[in-house]
N, CA and C of each residue as an Amber inpcrd file, in Angstrom:
protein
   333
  14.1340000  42.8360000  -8.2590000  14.7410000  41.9580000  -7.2800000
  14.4870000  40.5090000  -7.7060000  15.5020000  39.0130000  -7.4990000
  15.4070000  38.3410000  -8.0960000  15.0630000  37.5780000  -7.1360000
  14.8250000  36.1570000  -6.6230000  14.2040000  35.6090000  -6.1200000
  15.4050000  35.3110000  -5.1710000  16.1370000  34.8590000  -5.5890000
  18.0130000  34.9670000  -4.9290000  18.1360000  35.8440000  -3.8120000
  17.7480000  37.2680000  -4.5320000  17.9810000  38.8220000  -3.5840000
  17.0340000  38.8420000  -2.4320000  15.5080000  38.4210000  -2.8770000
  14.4270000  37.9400000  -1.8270000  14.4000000  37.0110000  -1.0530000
  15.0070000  36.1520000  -0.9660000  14.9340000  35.0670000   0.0360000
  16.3250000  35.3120000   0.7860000  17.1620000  36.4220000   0.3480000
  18.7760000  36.3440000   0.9520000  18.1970000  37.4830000   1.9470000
  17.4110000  38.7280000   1.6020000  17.0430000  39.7730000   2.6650000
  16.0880000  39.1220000   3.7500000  15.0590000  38.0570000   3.4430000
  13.9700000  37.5280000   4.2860000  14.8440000  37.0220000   5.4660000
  15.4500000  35.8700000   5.0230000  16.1100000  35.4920000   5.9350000
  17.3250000  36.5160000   6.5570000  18.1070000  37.2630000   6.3330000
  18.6270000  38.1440000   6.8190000  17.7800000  38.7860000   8.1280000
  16.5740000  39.1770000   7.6700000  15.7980000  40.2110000   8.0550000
  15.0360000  39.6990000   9.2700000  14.7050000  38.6190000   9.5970000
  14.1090000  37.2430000  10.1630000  14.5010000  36.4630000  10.7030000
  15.5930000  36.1390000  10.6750000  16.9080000  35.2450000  10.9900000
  17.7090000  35.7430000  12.3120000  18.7460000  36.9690000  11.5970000
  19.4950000  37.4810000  12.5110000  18.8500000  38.8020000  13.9260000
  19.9050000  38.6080000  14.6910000  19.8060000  39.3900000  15.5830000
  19.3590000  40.5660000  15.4940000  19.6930000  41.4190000  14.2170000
  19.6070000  42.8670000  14.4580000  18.8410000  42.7940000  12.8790000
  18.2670000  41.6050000  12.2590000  17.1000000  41.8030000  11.3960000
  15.9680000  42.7220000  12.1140000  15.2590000  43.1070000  10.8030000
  14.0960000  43.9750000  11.0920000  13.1380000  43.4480000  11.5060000
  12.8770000  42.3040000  11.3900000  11.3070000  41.1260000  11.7280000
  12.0100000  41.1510000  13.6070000  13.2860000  40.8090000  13.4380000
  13.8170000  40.4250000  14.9460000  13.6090000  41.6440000  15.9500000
  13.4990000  42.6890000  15.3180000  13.5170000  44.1890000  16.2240000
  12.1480000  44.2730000  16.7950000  11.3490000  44.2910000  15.1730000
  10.1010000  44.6740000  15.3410000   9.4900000  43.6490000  16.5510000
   9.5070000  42.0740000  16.4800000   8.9650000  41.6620000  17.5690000
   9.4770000  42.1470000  18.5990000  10.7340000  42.9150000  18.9020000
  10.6870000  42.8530000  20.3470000  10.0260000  44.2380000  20.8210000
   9.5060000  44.5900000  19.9820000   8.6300000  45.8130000  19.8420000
   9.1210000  47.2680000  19.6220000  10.1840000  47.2150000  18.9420000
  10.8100000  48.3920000  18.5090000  10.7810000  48.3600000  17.1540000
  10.8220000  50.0380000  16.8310000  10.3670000  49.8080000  15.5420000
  11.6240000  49.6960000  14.5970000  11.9840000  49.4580000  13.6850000
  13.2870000  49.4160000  12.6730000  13.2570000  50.2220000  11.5320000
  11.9800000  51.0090000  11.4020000  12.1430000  51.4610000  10.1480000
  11.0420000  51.2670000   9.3250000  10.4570000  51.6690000   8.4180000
   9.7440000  51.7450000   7.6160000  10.4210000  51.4620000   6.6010000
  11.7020000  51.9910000   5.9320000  12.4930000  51.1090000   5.0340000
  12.4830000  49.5440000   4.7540000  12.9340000  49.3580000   5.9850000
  13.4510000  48.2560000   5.9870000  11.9900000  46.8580000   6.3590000
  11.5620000  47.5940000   7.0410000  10.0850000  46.5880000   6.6210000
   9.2220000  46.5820000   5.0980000   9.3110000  47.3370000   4.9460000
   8.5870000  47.7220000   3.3100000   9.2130000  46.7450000   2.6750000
  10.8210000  46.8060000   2.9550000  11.8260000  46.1690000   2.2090000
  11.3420000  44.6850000   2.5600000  11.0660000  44.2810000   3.3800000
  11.0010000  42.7910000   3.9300000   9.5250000  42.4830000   3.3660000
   8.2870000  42.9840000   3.4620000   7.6580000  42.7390000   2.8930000
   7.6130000  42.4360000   1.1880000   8.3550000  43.4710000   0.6600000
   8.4420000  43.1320000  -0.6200000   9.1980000  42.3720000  -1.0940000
   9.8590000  41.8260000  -0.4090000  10.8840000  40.5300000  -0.5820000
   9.7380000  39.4060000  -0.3190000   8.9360000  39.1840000   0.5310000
   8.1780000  38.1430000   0.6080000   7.1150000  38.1970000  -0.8140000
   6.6070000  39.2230000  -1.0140000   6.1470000  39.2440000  -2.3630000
   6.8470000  38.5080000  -3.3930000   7.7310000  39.0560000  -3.6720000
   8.8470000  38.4000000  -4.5830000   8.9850000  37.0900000  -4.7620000
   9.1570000  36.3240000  -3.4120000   8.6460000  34.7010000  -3.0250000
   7.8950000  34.1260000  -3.6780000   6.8440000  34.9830000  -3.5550000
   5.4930000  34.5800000  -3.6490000   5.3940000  33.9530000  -4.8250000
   5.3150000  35.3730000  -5.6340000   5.3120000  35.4930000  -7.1840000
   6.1470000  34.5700000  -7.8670000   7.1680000  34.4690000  -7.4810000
   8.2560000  33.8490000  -7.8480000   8.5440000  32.0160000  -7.7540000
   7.9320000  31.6460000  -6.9540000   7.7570000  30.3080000  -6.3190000
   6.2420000  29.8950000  -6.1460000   5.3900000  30.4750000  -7.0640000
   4.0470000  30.0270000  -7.5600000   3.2510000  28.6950000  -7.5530000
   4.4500000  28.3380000  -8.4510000   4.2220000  27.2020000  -9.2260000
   5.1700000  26.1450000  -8.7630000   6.1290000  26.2130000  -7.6660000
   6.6170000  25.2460000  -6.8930000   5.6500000  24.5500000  -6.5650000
   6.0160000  22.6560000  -6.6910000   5.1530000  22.1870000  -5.4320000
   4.7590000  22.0680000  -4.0580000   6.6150000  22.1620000  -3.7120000
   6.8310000  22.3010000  -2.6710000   7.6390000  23.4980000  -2.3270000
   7.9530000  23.9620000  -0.7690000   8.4610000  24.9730000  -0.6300000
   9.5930000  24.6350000  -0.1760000  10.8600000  25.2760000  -0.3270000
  11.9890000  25.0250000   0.9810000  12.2390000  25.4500000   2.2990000
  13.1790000  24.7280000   3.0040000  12.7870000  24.8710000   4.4390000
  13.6870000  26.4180000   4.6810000  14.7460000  26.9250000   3.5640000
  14.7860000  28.1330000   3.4660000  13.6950000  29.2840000   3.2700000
  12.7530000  28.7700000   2.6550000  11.4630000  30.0790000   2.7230000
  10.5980000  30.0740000   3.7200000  10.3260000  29.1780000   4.4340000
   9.3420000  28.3850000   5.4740000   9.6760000  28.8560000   6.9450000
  10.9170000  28.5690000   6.9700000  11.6430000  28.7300000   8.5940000
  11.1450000  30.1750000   8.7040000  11.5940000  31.3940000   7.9870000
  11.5310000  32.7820000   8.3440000   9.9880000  33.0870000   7.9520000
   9.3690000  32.4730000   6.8630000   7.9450000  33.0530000   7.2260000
   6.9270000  32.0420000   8.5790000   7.4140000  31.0900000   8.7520000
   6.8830000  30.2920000  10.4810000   7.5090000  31.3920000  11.4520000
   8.4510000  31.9450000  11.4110000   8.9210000  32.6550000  12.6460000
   8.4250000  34.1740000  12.7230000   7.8040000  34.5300000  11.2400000
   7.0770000  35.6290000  11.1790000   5.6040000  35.6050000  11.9490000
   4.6820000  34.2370000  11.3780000   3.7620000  33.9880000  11.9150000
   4.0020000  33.8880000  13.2620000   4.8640000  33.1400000  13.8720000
   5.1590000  32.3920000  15.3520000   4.9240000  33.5500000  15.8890000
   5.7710000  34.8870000  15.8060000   6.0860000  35.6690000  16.5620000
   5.3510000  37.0550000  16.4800000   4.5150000  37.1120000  15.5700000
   3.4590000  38.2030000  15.5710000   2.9370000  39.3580000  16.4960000
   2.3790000  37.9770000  17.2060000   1.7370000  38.4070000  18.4280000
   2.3830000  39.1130000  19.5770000   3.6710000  37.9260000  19.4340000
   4.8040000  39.0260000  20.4370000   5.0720000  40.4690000  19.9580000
   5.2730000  40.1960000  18.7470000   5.3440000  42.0360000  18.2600000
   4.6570000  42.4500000  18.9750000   2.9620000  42.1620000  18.9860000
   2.1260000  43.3610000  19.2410000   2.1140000  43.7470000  20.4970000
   2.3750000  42.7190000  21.6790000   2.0820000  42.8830000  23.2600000
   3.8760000  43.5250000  23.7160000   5.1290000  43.3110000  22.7400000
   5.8170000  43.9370000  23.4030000   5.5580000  45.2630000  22.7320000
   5.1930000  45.9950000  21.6570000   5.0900000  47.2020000  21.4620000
   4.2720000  48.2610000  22.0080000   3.2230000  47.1300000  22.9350000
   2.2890000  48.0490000  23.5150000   3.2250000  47.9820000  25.1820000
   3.8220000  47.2930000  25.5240000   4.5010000  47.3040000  26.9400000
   5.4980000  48.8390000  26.4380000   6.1260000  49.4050000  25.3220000
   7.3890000  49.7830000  24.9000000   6.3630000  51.5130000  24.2840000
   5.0760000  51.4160000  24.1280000   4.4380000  52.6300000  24.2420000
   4.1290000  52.2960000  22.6160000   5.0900000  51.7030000  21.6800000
   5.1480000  51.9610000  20.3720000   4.1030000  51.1370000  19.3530000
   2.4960000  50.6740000  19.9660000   1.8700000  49.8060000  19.2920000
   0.9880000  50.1410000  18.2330000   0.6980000  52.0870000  17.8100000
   0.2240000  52.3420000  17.4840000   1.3640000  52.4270000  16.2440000
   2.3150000  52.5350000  16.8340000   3.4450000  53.1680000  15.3850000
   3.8460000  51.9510000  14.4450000   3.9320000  50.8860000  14.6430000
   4.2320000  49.6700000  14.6910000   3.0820000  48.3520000  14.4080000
   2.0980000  48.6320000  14.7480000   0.6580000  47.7600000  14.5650000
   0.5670000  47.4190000  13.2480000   0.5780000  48.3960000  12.4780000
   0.3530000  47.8610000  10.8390000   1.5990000  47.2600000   9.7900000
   2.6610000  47.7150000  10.4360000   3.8130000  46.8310000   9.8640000
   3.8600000  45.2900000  10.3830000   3.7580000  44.9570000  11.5260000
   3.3290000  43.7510000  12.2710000   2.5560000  42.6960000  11.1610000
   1.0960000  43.4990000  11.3400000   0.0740000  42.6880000  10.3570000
   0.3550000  42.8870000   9.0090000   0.7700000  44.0250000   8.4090000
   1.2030000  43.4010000   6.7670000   2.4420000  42.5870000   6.5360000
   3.5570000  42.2200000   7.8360000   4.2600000  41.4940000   7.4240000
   4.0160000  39.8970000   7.2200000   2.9430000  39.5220000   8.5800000
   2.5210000  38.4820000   9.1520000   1.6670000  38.2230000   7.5390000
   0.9000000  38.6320000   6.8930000  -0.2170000  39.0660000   6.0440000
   0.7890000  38.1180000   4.5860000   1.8230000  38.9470000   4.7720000
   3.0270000  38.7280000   3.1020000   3.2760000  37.1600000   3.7520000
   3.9910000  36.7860000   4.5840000   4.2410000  35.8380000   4.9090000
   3.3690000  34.5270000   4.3270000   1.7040000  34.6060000   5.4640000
   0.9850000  33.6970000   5.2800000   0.6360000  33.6680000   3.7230000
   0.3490000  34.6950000   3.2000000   0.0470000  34.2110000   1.4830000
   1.3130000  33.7180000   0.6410000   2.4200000  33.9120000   1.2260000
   3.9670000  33.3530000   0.4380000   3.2030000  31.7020000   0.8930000
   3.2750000  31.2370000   2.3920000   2.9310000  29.9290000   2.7560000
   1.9720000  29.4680000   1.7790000   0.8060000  29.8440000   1.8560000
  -0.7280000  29.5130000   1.7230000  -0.7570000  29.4530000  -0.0680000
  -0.0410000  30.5960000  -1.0710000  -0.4260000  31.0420000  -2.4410000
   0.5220000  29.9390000  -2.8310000   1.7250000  29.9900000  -2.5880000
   2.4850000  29.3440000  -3.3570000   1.9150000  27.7090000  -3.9090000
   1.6010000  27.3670000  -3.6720000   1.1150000  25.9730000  -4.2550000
  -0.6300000  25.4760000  -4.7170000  -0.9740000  27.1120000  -4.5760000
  -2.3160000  27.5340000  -4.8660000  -2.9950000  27.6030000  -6.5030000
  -1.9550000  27.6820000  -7.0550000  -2.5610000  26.8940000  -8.7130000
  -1.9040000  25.4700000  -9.0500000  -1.6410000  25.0900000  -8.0380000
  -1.3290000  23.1950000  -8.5970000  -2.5370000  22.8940000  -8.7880000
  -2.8050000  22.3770000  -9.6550000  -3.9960000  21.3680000  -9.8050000
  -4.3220000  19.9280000  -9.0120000  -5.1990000  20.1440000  -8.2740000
  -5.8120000  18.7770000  -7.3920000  -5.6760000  17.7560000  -7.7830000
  -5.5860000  16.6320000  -6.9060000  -5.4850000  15.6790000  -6.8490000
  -7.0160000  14.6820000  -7.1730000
């Protein structure tokens, strides 16, 4: 997957209405596919945009709205019965996200 293909599913996935990040917070689950899939697209980011200095507000917006909305995942999945099924896709997505944020500019050399 090319970095193109990864940032076109993130935001897809994150973005729209019937994305998988968008389901999962409202505490339904979407799939195991399709989260795996979203996670490994944020990988891809990652890896891929290393050595950027900066990030774009295309990679940023959908992993802030991953972080933002986390938590909502977890309290609507437990209102919806589904928090046990659903709990660990939540935190490894939130997980891919913050290290896409946090790694990417993590071997620039200091100032």
């Amino acid at each position: 997957m090319t970095v193109e293909e990864a940032l076109k599913l993130v935001q897809r996935e994150t973005l729209e209405s019937d994305g998988a990040y968008t389901i999962l917070r409202l505490g339904k689950n979407p799939g195991p596919e399709r989260i795996a899939a979203l996670q490994q697209s944020l990988m891809v980011l990652e890896s891929g945009l290393k050595e950027k200095e900066s990030l774009p507000r295309s990679v940023v917006e959908p992993c802030a709205l991953i972080l933002h909305f986390a938590d909502q995942a977890l309290q609507n999945a437990e209102e919806t019965g589904l928090l046990e099924e659903i709990r660990m896709h939540v935190i490894w997505t939130k997980q891919a996200a913050f290290n896409l944020l946090t790694r990417a500019t993590s071997s620039l050399p200091e100032d």
